[in-house]
C-alpha angles and dihedrals in degrees: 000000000000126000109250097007108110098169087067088063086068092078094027091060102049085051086058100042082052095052096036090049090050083063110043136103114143085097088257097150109219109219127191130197150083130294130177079353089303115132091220133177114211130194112197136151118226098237087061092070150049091208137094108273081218096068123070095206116082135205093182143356137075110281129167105220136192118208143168112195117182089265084060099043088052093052091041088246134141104195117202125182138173117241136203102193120191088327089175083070102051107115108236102027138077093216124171099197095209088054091041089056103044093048080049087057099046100052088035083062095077089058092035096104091054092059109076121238095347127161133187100193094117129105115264097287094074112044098185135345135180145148144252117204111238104251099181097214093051110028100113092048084051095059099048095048079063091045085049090049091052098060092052082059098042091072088062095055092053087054090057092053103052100075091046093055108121 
């Protein structure tokens, strides 16, 4: 892929979300498509939503995204971050989202060190966000090691869930 170009992310990333979806099995659900005129991939689980696996928008539900805007693009950057969107609103769950987001903090700390450049100073809506420069040659590679990182941290959100199931 080409630096600054984040139109270009648009094939590349279905080309990910088809090679990341031949090896999965832990149930995380790759979505592809466009949001706030983002090409964005998007690993979710569906009990982590209200809303319909087909669609890449949420309304609630915790989601890890990839993303290139045109800031991004212009700095040679993919940014990727983890949500918790409305989670008192979640069925099947009593969720706080604050609480919810600061237990998320403090076990992510221990795996903080293998994300680049990633930071968890955001209210409880982002739980943590980072970036990954744009290296043409590896840049696919790049995306699915995030992809594959993703799913380490994915069990320990379903940990946290669990007690909080109604």
């Amino acid at each position: 892929m080409e630096a600054g170009d984040p139109q270009r992310f648009r094939t590349i990333s279905a080309k990910i979300k088809a090679r990341f979806d031949q090896r999965n099995s832990d149930g995380l659900i790759c979505k592809q498509g466009f949001y706030k005129n983002c090409c964005v991939l998007k690993l979710q689980k569906p009990s982590w939503t209200n809303d319909r696996m087909d669609q890449v928008q949420n309304k609630t539900g915790i989601f890890f995204s990839v993303w290139i805007d045109e800031e991004a693009a212009r700095k040679s950057r993919a940014k990727y971050n983890i949500h918790a969107l409305k989670l008192r609103q979640l069925k099947e769950y009593s969720i706080t989202s604050r609480e919810f987001a600061n237990e998320f903090r403090d076990r992510f700390a221990v795996m903080r060190n293998a994300w680049p450049n990633v930071s968890v100073d955001y209210g409880p809506l982002t739980l943590m966000q980072g970036w990954i420069a744009i290296e043409p040659k590896s840049f696919e590679a790049d995306v699915l090691d995030l992809l594959e990182r993703f799913k380490r941290v994915s069990w320990m959100i379903d940990r946290m869930l669990e007690p909080r199931r109604n």
